[in-house]
C-alpha positions, 0 to 999 in steps of 0.5 A: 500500500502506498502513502502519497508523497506529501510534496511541498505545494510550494516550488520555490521559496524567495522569501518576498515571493513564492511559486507554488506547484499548482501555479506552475501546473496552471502556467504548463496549461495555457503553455500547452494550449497555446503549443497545440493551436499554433498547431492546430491552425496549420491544419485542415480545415484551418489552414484551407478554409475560405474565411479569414486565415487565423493567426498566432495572434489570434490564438494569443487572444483566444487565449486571453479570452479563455483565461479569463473565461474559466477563472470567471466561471470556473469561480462562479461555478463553484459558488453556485452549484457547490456552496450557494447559502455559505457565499450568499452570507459572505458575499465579500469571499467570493472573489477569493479565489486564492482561498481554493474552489472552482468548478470545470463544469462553470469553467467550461461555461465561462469559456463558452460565453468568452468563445461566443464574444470572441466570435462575434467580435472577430466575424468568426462562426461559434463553432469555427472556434470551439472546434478549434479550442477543444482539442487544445484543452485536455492536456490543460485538464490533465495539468490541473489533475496533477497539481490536486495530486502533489497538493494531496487534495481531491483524493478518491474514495476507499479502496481494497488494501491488495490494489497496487496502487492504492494509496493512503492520503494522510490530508484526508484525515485517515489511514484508508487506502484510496484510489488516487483518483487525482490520477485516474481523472489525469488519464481519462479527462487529460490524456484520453480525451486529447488524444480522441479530440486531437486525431478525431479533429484532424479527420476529413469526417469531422469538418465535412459532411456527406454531401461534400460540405464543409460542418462546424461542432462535431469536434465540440460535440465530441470534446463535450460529451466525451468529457461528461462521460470520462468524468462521470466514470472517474466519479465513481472513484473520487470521494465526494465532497463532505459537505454534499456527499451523494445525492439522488441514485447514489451520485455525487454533484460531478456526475449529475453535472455531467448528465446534460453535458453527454446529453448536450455533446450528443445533441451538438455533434448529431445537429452538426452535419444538419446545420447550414455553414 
């Protein structure tokens, strides 16, 4: 049986300032996405489509606009969905976020409404860019997945002691053998994820339809609904948070969230090839 690490959340101390891991892996984030859509945008149907050609400039400020999309969100989320009462009698800690709590599930609908201004902004199709964005975004995901790991945060449920990769998280207060669900979530949302949205967003299928004309949302669809269904697989293995625990049909707050996600995935990726580009 294995005992987490307990790593210093700290990187580097100078005294007057400090770095801490989770920062970094936040940092590692956008460095990977920016990484990805420079290349992404070399790509079909990017680099051969009939619209305005897009830039490294472009993706610099998708970017911006993402970040500010998941904080915003991402914060919002997790008062509304996770601790309404708690931040509607402290209304002044809600922009806290230096004191931990944020949600993915308004992250992503922070960065949809940045997407959407982006879009109207630059004359761009909605789709055109979220087709764009969401292969670049798994591998943001599995960062954040490693810095719940080395903070020992998020831990899985109890686990059998024989599993060989069970591991004891002193954080949680006691001596049982969990799941690292920290990681599992890293391989499914981070990895997984990539690499079907990353091959399945550079396939002819993805961006033209069986007419021969050119579609938009099927690589969203894919990223939104195949999120959903990873998460709530890995769900079953992250303990819930204390202060909700398990709710309707034994499911925790993550899954229920994730419900409309598959269903809205299914929906944007079928509707995809029956839209008018």
């Amino acid at each position: 049986m294995l005992v987490h690490p307990q790593f210093n959340p700290i990187a580097l101390d100078l005294g007057f300032f400090q770095i801490h891991w989770y920062g970094l892996t936040y940092l590692a984030a956008f460095g990977l996405f920016y990484f990805l859509a420079t290349r992404r945008i070399r790509q079909a149907p990017y680099a051969s489509g009939s619209g305005p050609a897009w830039t490294a400039r472009d993706v610099e400020d998708l970017l911006f606009f993402g970040v500010v999309g998941v904080i915003l969100g991402g914060r919002l989320g997790y008062v509304l969905f996770y601790k309404p009462m708690y931040y509607l009698a402290n209304l002044s800690e809600i922009p806290a976020v230096w004191k931990g709590g944020m949600a993915f599930h308004g992250g992503l609908l922070g960065v949809i409404v940045a997407m959407a201004l982006f879009a109207h902004l630059r004359g761009r199709k909605f789709f055109e860019v979220t087709d764009l964005v969401a292969p670049c975004v798994p591998t943001g995901l599995a960062m954040g997945r490693i810095g719940n790991f080395i903070n020992g945060e998020l831990w899985g449920r109890a686990a059998d002691a024989s599993l060989p990769w069970a591991m004891v998280f002193p954080q949680s207060g006691s001596d049982l053998p969990r799941h690292p669900s920290q990681l599992y979530q890293f391989a499914l949302e981070g990895l997984a994820l990539f690499a079907l949205t990353w091959f399945y967003g550079r396939s002819r299928s993805a961006h033209v339809g069986a007419d021969g004309r050119p579609i938009w949302g099927r690589v969203s669809g894919l990223f939104v609904g195949g999120y959903g269904v990873f998460r709530f697989i890995a769900e079953y293995f992250r303990e819930p948070d204390s202060f909700l625990g398990l709710l309707a049909f034994n499911l925790s707050m993550g899954q229920w969230l994730c419900v409309p996600m598959i269903v809205a995935g299914a929906l944007i990726w079928w509707s995809a090839g029956r839209r008018r580009v």
